[in-house]
DRENPA-3360 file (N, C-alpha, C; in nm, 2 decimals, always signed):
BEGIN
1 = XXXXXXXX = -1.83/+0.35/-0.92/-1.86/+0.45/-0.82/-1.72/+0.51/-0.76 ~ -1.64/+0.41/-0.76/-1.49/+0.45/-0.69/-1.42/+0.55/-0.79 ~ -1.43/+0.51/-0.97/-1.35/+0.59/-0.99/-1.44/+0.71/-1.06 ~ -1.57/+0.74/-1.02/-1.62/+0.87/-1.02/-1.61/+0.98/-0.90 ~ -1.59/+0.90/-0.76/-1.58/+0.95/-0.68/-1.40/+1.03/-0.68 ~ -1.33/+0.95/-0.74/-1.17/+0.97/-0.73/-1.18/+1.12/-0.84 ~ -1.26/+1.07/-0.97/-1.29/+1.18/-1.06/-1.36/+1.37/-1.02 ~ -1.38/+1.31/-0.88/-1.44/+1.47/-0.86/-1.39/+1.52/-0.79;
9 = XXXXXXXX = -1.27/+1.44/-0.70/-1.23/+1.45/-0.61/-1.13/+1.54/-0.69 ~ -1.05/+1.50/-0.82/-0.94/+1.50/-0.82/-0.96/+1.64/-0.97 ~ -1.07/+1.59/-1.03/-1.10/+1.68/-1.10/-1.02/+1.63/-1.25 ~ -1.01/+1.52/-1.29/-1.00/+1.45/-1.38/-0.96/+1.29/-1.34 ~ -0.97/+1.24/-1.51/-1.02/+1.08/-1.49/-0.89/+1.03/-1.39 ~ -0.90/+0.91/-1.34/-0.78/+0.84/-1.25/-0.73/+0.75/-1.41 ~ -0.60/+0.79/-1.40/-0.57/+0.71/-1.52/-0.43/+0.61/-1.47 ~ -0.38/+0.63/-1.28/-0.32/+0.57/-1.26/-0.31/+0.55/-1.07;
17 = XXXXXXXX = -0.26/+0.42/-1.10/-0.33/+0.32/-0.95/-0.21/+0.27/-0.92 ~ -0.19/+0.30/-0.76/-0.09/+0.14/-0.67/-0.17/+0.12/-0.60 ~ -0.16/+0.00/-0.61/-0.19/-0.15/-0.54/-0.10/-0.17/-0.47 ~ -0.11/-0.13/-0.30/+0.00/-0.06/-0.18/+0.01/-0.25/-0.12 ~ -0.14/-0.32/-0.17/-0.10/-0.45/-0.10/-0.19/-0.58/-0.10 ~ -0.21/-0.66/-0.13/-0.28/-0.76/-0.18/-0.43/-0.78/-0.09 ~ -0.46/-0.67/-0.01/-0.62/-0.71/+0.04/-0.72/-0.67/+0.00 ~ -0.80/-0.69/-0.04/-0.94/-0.72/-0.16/-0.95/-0.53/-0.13;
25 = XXXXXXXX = -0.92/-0.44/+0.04/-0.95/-0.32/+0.02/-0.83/-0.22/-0.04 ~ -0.77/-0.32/-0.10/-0.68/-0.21/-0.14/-0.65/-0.25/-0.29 ~ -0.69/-0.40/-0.31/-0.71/-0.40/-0.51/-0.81/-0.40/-0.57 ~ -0.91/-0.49/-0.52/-1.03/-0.45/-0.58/-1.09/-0.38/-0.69 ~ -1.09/-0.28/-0.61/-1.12/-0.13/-0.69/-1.08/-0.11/-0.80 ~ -0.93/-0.19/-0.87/-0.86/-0.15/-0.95/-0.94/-0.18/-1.11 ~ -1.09/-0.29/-1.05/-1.15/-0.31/-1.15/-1.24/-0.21/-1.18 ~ -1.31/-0.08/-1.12/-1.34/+0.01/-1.09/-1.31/+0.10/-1.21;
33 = XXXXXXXX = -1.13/+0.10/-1.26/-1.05/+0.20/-1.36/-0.97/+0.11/-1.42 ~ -1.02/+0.03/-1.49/-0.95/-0.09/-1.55/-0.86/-0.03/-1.67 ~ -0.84/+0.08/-1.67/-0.75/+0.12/-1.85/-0.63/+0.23/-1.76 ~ -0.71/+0.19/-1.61/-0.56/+0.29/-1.52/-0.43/+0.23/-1.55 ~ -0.34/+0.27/-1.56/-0.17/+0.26/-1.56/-0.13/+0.16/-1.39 ~ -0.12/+0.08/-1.35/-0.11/+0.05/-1.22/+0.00/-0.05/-1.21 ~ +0.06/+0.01/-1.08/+0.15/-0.09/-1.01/+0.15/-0.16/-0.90 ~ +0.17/-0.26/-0.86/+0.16/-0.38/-0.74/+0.30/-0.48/-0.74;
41 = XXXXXXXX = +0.32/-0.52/-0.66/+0.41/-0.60/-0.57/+0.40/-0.69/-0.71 ~ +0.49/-0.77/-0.73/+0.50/-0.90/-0.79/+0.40/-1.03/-0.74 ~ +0.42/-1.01/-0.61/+0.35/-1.13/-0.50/+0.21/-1.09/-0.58 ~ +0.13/-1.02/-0.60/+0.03/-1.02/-0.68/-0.06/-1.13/-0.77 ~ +0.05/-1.15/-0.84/+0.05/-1.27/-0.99/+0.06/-1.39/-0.84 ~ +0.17/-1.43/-0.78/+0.12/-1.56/-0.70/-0.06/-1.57/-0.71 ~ -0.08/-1.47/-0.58/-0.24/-1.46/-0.56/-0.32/-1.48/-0.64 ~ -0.31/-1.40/-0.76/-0.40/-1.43/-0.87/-0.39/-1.56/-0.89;
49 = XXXXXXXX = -0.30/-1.64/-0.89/-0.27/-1.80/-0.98/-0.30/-1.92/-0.86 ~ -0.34/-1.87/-0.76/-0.35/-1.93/-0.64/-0.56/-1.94/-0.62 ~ -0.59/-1.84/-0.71/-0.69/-1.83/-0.67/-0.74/-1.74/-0.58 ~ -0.77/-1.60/-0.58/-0.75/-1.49/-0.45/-0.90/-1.50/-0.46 ~ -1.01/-1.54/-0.47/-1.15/-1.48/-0.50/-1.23/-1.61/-0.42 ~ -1.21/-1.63/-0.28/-1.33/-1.68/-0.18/-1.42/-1.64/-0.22 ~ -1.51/-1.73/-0.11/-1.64/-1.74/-0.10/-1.69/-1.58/-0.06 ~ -1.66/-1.51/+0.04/-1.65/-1.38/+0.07/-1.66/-1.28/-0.07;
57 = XXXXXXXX = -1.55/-1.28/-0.11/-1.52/-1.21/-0.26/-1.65/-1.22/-0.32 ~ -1.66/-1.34/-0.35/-1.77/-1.37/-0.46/-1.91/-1.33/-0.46 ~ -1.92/-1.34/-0.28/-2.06/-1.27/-0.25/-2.01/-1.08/-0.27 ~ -1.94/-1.05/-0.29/-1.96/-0.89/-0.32/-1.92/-0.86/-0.45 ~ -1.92/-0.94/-0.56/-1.93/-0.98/-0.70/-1.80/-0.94/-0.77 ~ -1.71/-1.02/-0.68/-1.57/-1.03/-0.76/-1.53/-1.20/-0.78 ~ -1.53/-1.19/-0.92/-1.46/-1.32/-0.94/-1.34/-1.31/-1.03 ~ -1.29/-1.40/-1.03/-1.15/-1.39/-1.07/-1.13/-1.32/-1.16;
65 = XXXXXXXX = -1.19/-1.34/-1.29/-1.16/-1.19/-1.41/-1.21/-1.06/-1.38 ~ -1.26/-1.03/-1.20/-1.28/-0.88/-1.21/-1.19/-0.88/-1.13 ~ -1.09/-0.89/-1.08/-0.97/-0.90/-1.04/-0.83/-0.86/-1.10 ~ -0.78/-0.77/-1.11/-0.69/-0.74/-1.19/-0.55/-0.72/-1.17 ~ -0.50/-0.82/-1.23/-0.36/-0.77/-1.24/-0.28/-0.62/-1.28 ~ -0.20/-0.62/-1.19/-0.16/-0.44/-1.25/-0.04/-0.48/-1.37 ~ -0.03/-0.36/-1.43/+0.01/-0.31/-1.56/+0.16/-0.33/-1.53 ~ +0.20/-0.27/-1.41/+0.40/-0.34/-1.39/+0.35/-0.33/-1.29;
73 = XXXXXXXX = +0.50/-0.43/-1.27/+0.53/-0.53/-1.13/+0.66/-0.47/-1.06 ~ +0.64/-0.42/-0.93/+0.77/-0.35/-0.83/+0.77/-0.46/-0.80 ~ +0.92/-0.47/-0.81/+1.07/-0.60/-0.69/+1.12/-0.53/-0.62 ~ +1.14/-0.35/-0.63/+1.21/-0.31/-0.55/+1.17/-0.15/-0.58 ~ +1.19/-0.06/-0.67/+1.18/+0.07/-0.65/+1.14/+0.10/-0.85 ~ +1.03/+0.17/-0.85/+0.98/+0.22/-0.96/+0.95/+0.34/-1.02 ~ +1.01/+0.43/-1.08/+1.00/+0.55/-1.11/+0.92/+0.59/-1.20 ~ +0.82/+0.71/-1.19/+0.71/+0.73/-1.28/+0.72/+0.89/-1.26;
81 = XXXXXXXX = +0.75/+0.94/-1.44/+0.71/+1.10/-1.46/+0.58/+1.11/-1.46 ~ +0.53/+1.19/-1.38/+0.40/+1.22/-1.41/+0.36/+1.31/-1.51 ~ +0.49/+1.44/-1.54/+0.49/+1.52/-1.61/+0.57/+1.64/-1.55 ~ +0.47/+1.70/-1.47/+0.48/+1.74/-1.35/+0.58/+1.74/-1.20 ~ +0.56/+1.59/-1.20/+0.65/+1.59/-1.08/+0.69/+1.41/-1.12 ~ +0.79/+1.38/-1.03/+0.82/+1.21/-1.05/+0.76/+1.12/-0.91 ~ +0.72/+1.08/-0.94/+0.67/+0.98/-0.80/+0.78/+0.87/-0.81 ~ +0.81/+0.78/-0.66/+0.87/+0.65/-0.64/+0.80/+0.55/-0.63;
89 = XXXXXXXX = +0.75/+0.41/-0.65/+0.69/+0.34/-0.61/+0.80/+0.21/-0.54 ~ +0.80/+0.20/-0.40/+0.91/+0.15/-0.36/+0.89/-0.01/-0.26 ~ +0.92/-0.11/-0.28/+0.89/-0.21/-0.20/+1.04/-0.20/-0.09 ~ +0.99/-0.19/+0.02/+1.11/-0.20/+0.15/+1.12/-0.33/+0.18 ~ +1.06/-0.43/+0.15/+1.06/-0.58/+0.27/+0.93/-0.62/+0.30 ~ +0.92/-0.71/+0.31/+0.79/-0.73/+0.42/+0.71/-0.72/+0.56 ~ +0.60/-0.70/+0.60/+0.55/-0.62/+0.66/+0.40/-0.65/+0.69 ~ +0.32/-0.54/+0.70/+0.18/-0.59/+0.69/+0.14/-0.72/+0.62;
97 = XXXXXXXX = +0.19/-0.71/+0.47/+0.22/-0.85/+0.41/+0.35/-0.83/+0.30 ~ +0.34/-0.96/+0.23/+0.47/-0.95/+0.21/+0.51/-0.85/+0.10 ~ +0.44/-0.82/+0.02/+0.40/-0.68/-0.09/+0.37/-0.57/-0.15 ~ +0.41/-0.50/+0.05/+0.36/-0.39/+0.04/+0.40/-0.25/-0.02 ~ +0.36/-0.22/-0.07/+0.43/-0.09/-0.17/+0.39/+0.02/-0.08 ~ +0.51/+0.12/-0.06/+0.46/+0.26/-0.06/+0.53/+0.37/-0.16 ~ +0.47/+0.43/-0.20/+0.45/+0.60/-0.28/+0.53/+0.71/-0.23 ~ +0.61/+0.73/-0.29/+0.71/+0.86/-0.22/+0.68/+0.97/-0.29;
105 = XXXXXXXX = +0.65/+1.08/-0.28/+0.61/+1.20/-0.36/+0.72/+1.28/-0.30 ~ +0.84/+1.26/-0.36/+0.96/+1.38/-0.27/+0.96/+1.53/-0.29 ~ +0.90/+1.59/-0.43/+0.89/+1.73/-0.42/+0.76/+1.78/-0.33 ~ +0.67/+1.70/-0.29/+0.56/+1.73/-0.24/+0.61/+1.71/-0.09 ~ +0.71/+1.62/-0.07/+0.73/+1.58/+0.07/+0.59/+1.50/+0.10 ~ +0.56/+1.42/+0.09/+0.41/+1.34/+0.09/+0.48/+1.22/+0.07 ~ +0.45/+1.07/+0.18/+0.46/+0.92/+0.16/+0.31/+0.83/+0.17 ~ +0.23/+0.79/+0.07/+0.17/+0.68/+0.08/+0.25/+0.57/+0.14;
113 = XXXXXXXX = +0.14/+0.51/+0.25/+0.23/+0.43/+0.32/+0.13/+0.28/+0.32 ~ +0.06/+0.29/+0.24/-0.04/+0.19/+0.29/-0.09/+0.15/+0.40 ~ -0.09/-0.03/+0.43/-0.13/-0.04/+0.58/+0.01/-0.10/+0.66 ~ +0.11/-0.01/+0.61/+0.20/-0.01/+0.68/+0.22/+0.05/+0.81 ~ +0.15/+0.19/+0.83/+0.05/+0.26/+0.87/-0.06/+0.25/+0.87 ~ -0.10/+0.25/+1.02/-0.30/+0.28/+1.01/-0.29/+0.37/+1.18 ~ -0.40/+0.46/+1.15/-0.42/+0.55/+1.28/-0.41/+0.50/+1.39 ~ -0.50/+0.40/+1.35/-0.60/+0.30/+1.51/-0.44/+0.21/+1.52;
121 = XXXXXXXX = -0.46/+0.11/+1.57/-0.39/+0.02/+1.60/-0.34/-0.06/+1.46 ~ -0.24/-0.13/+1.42/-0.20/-0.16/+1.27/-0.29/-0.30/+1.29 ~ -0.32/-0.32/+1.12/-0.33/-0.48/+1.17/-0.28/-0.61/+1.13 ~ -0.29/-0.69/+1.24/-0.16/-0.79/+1.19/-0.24/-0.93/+1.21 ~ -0.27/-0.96/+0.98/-0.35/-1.06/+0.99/-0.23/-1.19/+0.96 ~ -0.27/-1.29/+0.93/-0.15/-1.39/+0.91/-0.08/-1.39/+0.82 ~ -0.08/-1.31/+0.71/+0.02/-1.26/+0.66/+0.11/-1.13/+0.67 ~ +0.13/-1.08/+0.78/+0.17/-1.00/+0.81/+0.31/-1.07/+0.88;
129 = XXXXXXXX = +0.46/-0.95/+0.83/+0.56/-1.06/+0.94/+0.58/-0.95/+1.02 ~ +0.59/-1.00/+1.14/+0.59/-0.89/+1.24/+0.79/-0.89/+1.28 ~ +0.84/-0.97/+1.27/+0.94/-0.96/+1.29/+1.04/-0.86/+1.15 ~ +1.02/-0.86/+1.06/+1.05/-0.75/+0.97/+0.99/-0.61/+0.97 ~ +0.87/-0.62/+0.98/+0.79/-0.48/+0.98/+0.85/-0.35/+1.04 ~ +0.92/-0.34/+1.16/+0.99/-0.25/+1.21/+1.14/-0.17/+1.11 ~ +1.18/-0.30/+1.05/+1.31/-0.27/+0.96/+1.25/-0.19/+0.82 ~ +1.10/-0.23/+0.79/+1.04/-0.18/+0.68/+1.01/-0.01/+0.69;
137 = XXXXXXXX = +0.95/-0.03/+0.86/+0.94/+0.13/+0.87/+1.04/+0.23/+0.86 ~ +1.16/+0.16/+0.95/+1.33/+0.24/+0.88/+1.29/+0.28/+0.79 ~ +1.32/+0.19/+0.67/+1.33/+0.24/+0.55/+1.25/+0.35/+0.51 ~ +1.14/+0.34/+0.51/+1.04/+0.46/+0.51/+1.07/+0.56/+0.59 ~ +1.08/+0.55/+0.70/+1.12/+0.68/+0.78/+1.26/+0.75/+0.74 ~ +1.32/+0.66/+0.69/+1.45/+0.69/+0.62/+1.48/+0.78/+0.53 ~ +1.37/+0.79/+0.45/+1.29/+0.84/+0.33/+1.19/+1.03/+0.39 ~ +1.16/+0.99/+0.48/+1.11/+1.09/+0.52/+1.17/+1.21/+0.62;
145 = XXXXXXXX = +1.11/+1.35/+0.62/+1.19/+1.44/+0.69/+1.08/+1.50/+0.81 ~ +1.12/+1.57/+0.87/+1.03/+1.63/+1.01/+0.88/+1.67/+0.94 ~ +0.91/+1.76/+0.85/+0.74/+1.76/+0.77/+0.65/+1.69/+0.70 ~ +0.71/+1.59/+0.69/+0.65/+1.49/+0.55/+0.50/+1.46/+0.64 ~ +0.46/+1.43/+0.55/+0.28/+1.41/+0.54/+0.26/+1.24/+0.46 ~ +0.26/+1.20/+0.57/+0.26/+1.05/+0.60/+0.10/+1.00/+0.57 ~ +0.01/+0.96/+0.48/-0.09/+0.92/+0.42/-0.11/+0.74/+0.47 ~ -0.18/+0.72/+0.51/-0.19/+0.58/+0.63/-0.28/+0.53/+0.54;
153 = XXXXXXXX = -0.29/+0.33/+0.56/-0.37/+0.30/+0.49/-0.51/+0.29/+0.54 ~ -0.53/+0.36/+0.66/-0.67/+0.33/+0.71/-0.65/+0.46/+0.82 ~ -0.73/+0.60/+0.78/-0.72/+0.66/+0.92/-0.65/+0.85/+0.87 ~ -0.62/+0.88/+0.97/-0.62/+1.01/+0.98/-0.44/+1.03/+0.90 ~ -0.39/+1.09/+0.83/-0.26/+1.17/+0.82/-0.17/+1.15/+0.91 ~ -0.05/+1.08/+0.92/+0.06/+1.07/+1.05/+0.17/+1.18/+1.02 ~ +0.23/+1.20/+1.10/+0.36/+1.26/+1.09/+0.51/+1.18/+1.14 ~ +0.57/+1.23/+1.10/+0.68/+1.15/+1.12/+0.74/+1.08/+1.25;
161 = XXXXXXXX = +0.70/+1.15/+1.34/+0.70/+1.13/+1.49/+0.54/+1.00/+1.49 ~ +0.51/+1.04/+1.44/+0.36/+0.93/+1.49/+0.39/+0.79/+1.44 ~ +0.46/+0.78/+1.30/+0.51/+0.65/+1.25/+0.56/+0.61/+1.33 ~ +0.70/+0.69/+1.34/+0.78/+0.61/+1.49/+0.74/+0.58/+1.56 ~ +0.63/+0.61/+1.57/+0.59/+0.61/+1.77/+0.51/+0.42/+1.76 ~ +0.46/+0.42/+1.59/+0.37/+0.33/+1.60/+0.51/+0.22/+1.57 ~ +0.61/+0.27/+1.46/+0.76/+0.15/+1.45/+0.74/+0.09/+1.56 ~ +0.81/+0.15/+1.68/+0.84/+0.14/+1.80/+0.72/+0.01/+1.87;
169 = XXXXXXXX = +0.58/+0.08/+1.86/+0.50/+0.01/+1.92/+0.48/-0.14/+1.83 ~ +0.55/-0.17/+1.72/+0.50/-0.30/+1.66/+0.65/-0.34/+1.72 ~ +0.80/-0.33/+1.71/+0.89/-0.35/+1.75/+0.89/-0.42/+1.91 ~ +0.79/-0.37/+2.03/+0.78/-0.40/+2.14/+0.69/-0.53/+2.10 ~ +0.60/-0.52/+2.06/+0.53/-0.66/+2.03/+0.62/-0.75/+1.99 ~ +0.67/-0.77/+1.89/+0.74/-0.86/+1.86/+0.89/-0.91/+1.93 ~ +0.90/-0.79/+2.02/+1.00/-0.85/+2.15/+0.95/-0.94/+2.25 ~ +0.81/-0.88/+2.25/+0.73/-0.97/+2.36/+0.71/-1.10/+2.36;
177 = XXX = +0.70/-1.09/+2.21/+0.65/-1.25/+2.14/+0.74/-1.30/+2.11 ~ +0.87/-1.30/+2.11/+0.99/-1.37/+2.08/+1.04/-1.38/+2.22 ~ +1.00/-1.40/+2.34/+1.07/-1.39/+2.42/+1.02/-1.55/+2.49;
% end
């Protein structure tokens, strides 16, 4: 269903996938277009070999071989011709967790940001390091200019001012909690 929905969206088949970060809502699916071309964090392969497919998982009918490893592994920054245009696929540090990939589209000026960004409030489960996450967004914002069109992993479109604003607000948390 995901990758018919991506299919009409896009107006041809999905023939390629990032895996922005190791939670069941952001790989999953990748069994969905299993012949897609796809990239994910290295931390990936841990998970897989660790066993990623609870009790949870299982009741929504993923077991470990519908779980898929992506096609290459980012350590650091990945370049892909589309044809058309080049995309980046770039790991900054860790953050939400430790593997998070974001998508740089520089002629489009467009960043996939995963749930590096989210509209609502970010969220910070136990894998998340809150003490890096602000240096992560640098990076990214570093990357970006006054127009860019910031793509969030849960939520409405940010702008470059709105990341900061949320940098900032994960930055105060973790002043608070280190104190």
């Amino acid at each position: 269903a995901l990758a018919a929905t991506a299919q009409a969206a896009c107006g041809r088949p999905v023939d390629r996938v990032v895996i922005t970060h190791d939670h069941y809502d952001h790989w999953f699916g990748l069994a969905g277009v299993d012949n897609a071309v796809s990239w994910g964090h290295r931390s990936l392969l841990d998970d897989l070999n660790s066993g990623i497919t609870p009790e949870w998982a299982e009741e929504l009918g993923f077991t470990r071989d519908k779980v898929l490893a992506p096609t290459h592994l980012v350590e650091s920054v990945s370049r892909s011709d589309l044809g058309d245009r080049t995309v980046e696929v770039c790991w900054c540090g860790p953050g939400h967790t430790d593997g998070d990939l974001v998508v740089l589209v520089p002629d489009a000026d467009v960043i996939f940001a995963g749930d590096l960004l989210e509209t609502e409030e970010p969220s910070f489960g136990p894998d998340a390091t809150i003490g890096t996450w602000p240096g992560v967004l640098d990076r990214l914002l570093e990357r970006s200019g006054p127009n860019t069109i910031i793509v969030t992993g849960h939520g409405r479109l940010m702008t470059r001012d709105d990341a900061a604003a949320q940098r900032s607000a994960i930055q105060r948390l973790f002043d608070m909690g280190s104190r």
